[in-house]
C-alpha positions in Angstrom: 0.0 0.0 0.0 1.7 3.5 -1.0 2.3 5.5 2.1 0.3 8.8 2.1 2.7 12.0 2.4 1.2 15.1 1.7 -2.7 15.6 1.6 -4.8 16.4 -1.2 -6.8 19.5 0.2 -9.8 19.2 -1.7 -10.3 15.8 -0.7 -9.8 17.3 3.1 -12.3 20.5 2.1 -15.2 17.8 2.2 -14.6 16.2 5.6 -16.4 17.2 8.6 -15.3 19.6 11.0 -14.8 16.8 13.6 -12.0 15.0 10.6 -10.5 18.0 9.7 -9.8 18.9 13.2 -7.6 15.5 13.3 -6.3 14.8 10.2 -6.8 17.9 8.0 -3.2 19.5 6.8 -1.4 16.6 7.5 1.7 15.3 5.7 4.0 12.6 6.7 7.6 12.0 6.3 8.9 9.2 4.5 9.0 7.7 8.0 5.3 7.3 7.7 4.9 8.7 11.2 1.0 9.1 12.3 1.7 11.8 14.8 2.6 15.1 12.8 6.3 15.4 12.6 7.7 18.5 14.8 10.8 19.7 12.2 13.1 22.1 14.3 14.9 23.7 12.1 15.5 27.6 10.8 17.0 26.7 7.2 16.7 23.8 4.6 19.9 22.3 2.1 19.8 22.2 -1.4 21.0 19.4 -3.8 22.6 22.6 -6.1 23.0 26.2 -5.8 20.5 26.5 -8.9 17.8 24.7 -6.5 18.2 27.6 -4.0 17.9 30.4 -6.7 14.6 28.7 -8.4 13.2 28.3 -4.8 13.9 31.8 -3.9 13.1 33.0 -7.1 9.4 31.0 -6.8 10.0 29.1 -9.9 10.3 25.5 -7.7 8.4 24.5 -4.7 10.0 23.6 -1.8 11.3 25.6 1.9 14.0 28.5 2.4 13.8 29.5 5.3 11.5 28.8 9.0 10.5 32.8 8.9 8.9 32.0 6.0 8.1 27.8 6.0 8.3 24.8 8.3 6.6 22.0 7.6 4.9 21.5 11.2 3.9 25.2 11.0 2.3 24.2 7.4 0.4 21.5 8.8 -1.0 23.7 11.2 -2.1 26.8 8.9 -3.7 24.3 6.8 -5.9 22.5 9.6 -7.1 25.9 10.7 -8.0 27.2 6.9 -10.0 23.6 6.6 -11.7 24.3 10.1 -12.5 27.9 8.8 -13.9 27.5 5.2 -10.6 29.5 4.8 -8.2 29.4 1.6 -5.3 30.1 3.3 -4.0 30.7 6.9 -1.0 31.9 8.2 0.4 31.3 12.0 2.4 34.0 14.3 3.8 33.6 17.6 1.2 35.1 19.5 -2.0 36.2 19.4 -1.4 39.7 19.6 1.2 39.2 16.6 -1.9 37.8 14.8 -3.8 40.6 15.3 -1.3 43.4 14.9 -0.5 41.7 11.4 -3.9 41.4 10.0 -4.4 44.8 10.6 -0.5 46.5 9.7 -0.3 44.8 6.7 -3.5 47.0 4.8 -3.2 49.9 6.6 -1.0 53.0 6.0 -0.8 57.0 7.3 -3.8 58.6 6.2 -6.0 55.1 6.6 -8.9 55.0 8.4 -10.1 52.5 10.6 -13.1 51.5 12.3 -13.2 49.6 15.8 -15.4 48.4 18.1 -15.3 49.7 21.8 -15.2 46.4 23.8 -11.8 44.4 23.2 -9.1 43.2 24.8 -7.1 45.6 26.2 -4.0 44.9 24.1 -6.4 45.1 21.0 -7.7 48.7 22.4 -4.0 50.2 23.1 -3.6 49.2 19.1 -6.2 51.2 17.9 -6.0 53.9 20.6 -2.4 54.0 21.3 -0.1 52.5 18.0 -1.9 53.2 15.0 -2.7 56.5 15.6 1.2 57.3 16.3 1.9 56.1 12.3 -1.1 58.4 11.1 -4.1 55.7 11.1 -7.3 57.7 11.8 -9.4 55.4 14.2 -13.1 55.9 15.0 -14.8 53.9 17.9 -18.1 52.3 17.4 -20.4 50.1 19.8 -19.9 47.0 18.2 -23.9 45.8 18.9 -25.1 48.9 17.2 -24.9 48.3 14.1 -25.8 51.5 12.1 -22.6 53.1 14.2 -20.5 51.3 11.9 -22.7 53.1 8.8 -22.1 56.3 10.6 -18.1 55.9 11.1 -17.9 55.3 7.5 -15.4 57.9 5.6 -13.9 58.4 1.8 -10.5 56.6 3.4 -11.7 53.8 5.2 -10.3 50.6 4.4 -10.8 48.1 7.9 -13.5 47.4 10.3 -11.9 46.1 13.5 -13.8 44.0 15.9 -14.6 40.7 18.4 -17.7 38.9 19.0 -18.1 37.9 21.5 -16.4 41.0 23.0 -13.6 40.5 26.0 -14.8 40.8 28.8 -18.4 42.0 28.4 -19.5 39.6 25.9 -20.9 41.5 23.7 -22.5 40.1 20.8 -21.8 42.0 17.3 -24.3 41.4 14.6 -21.2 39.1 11.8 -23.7 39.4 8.9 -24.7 43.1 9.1 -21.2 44.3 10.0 -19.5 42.3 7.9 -22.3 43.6 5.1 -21.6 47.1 5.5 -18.0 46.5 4.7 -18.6 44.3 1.8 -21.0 47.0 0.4 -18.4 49.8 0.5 -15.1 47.9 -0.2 -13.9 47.7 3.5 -12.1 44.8 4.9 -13.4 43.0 7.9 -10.9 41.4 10.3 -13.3 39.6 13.2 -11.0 38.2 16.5 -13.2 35.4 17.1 -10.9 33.9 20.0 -13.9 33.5 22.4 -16.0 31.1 19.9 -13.6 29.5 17.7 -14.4 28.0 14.9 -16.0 25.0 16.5 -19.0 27.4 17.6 -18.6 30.3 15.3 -17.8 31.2 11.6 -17.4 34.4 10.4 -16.3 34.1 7.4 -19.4 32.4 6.8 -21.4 35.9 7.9 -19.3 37.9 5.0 -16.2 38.8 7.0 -12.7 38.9 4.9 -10.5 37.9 7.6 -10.8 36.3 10.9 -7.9 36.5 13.6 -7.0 34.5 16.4 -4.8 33.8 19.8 -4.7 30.1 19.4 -2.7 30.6 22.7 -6.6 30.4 24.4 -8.9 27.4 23.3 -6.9 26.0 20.0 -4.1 24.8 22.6 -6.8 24.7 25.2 -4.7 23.5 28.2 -2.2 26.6 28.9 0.5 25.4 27.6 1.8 28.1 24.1 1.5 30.9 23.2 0.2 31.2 19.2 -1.7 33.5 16.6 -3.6 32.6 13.6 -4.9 34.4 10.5 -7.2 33.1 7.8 -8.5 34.3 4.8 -8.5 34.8 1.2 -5.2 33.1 -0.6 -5.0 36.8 -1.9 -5.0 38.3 0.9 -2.6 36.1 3.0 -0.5 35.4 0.1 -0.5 39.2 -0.9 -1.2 41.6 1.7 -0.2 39.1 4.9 3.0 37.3 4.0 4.9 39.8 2.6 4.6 41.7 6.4 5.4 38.4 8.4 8.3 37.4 6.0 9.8 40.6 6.9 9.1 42.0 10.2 9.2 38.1 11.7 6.5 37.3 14.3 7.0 34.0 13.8 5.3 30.9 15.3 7.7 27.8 16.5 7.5 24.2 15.2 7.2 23.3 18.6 4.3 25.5 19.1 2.3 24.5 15.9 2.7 20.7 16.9 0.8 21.5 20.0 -1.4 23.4 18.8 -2.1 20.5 16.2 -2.5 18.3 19.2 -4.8 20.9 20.9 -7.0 21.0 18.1 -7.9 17.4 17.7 -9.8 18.1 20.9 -11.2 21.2 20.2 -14.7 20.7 19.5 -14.8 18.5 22.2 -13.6 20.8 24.7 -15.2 23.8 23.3 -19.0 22.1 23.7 -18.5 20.5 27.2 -16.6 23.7 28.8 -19.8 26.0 27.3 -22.3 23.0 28.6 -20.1 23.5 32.1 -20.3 27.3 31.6 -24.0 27.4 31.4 -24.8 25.4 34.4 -22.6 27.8 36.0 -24.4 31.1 35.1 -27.6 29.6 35.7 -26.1 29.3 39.6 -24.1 32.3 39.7 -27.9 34.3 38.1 -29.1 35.6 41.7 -26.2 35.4 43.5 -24.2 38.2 42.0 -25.5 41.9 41.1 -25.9 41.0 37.3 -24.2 38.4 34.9 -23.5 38.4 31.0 -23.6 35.1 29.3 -24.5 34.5 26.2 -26.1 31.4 26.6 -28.7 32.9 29.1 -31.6 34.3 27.8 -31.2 37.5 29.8 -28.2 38.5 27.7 -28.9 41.8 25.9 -28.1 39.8 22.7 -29.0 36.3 23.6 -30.7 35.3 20.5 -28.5 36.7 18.2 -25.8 35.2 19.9 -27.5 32.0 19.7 -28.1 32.9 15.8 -24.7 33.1 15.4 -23.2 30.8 17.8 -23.9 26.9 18.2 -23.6 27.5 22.1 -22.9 30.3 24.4 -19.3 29.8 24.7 -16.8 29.3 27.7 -16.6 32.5 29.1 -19.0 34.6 31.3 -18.7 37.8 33.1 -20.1 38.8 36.5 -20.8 41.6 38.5 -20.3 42.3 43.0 -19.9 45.4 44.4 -16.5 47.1 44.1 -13.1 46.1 43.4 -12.4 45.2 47.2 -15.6 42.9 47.4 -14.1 41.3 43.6 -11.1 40.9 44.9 -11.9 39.0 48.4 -14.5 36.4 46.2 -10.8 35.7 44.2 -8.8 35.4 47.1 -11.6 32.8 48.8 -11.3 30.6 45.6 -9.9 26.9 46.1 -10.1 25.2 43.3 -10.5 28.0 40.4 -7.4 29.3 40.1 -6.9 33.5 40.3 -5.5 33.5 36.1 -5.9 36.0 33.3 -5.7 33.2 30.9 -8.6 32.3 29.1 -9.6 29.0 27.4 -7.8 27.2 29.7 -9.0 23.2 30.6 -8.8 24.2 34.2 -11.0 27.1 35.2 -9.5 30.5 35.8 -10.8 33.6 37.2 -9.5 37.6 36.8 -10.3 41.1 37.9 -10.1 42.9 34.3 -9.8 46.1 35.5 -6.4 45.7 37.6 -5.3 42.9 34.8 -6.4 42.1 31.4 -7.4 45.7 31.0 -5.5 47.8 33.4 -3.4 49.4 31.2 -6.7 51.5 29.7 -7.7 54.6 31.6 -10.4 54.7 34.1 -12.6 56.4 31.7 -12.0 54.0 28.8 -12.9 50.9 30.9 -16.2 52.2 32.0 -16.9 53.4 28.5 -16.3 49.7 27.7 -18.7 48.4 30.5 -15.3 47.3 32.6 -16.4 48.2 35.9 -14.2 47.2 39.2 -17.0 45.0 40.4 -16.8 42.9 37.1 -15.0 39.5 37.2 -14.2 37.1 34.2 -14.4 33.6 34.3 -13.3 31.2 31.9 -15.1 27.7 33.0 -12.8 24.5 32.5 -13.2 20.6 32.4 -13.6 20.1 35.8 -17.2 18.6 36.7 -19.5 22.3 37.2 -20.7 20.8 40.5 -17.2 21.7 42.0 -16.8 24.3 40.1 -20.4 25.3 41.6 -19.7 24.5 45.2 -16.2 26.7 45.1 -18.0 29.5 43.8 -20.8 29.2 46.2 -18.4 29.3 49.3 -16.2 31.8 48.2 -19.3 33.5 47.9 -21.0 33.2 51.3 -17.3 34.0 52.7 -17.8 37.4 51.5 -21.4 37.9 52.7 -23.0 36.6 49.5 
């Protein structure tokens, strides 16, 4: 029987998402390994100096250099473009590489840009803080309203910038209306859709051009790497995308591709029992604590569009005490959820944005964001929800709750 070595994608286009997230992008050595093959290494030999100009020259296929290809990294870009509906995907070491790519390779001085109001803090000091200081005009906008992004429409604008559902308020953006607007005025759409995934969300199946990720959070999924990912159009990675990466270099380790690989043959799994886990636990927390926002609860401002867009309501939830001093007490009461700004985690993790995650915005920005210093963020693990439950609900009554 001939031993299979690389992967014929349009064979791999038809799995389902469950197949893809195993075997898609896979190619084996002539070893015939069935594990993907982690190849550390920055450079690659040639039979003849002529081989090395015709590959750097793009007149043969093959690898130059691990800025640019590794085969493990490959692999990986090509799982996450199958789990997508993607053409083409390209990794980074970090999320925040990811993002800071997708949007630094379109834009220039005298760009506009339009972004929503709730994201992760890093996300916000790009829009508030670095693009501003290379003369990208940035505009604001409540994410959930859609006609804002009609409004913040100019001559120049050339990105809408946004996550749904939004860290750490979970708010829901409308993909196919958004995503619309650009379309309809020649705007590209870059969605961070870290907090769904693909296994519960799809934009580029609501219209959006580009989709951005920290595969650091649920595509590892047990705390382990840091990693980014970008899919797409093949023009747009191929075009706009690489040339940025090959030459400012925030690049993503064979090691930390192969575990992501690993990470993602588990994803769906993971991703649907730690959102059935999360929505036991809001349904507890619901009374006990001044307000909660989960999507998955039909008291959500945007529940059923969420659950229009969404095939649950995700790992995440967000919930309200009193102050910053009553916050931080429930966290220190904790036992078995451990005090973490990490999210997607197996295990689950609790944080205080406003003195972590976001701490680096102003007072004012947070609580235009709904960031208040009562607000907590939880990311819900693996663990049975009962315990999870019963640590919550005595850390609770040790604070008078």
């Amino acid at each position: 029987m001939k031993r299979k070595t690389g992967q014929d994608r349009s064979v791999a286009a038809g799995w389902r998402p469950a197949t893809q997230a195993v075997r898609g992008g896979t190619a084996r050595s002539e070893w015939g390994e069935t594990s993907e093959a982690i190849f550390l290494t920055s450079g690659y030999a040639y039979d003849c100096a002529g081989d090395a100009a015709a590959r750097f020259a793009g007149a043969q296929p093959g690898m130059t250099y691990s800025r640019l290809q590794n085969p493990t990294v490959e692999m990986l870009e090509q799982r996450i473009a199958l789990l997508e509906g993607a053409e083409a995907a390209r990794c980074t070491a970090s999320g925040m590489a990811a993002m800071t790519a997708a949007l630094l390779c379109q834009l220039s001085a005298g760009d506009h840009l339009v972004a929503a109001r709730t994201m992760f803090g890093s996300c916000r000091w790009l829009t508030d803080s670095l693009l501003p200081r290379f003369g990208i005009e940035v505009t604001i906008v409540d994410a959930t309203d859609s006609a804002a992004w009609t409004r913040a429409l100019r001559p120049n604008t050339k990105v809408f910038f946004l996550e749904t559902p939004a860290n750490p308020t979970l708010d829901i953006a409308d993909l196919a209306a958004i995503c619309g607007i650009a379309r309809a005025h020649g705007v590209c759409s870059v969605v961070d859709n870290a907090f769904a995934t693909s296994a519960l969300q799809k934009p580029l199946a609501f219209g959006a051009d580009v989709v951005a990720y920290s595969a650091t959070k649920l595509m590892d999924g047990q705390g382990r790497v840091l990693a980014g990912a970008i899919a797409g159009s093949a023009r747009f990675i191929d075009e706009q995308l690489l040339p940025f990466v090959r030459n400012t270099g925030p690049t993503l380790s064979a090691f930390n591709a192969w575990v992501v690989l690993k990470g993602l043959e588990t994803l769906d799994l993971r991703v649907r029992r730690q959102s059935d886990n999360a929505l036991q636990v809001a349904r507890f927390l619901e009374g006990r604590v001044d307000r909660i926002l989960y999507p998955g609860l039909a008291s959500h401002p945007q529940h059923d569009l969420a659950m229009a867009q969404m095939a649950a309501g995700g790992t995440i939830l967000s919930c309200f005490v009193a102050d910053r001093a009553e916050a931080h007490a429930l966290l220190d009461a904790l036992e078995l959820i451990d005090i973490s700004n990490n999210i997607g985690d197996s295990r689950s993790l609790m944080t205080h944005p406003a003195s972590t995650t976001h701490s680096s915005l102003s007072a004012e920005v947070r609580e235009s964001m709904g960031i208040g210093e009562g607000m907590l963020r939880l990311n819900v693990g693996l663990e049975d929800p009962a315990d999870v439950i019963a640590d919550l609900d005595r850390a609770l009554a040790a604070i008078g709750r």
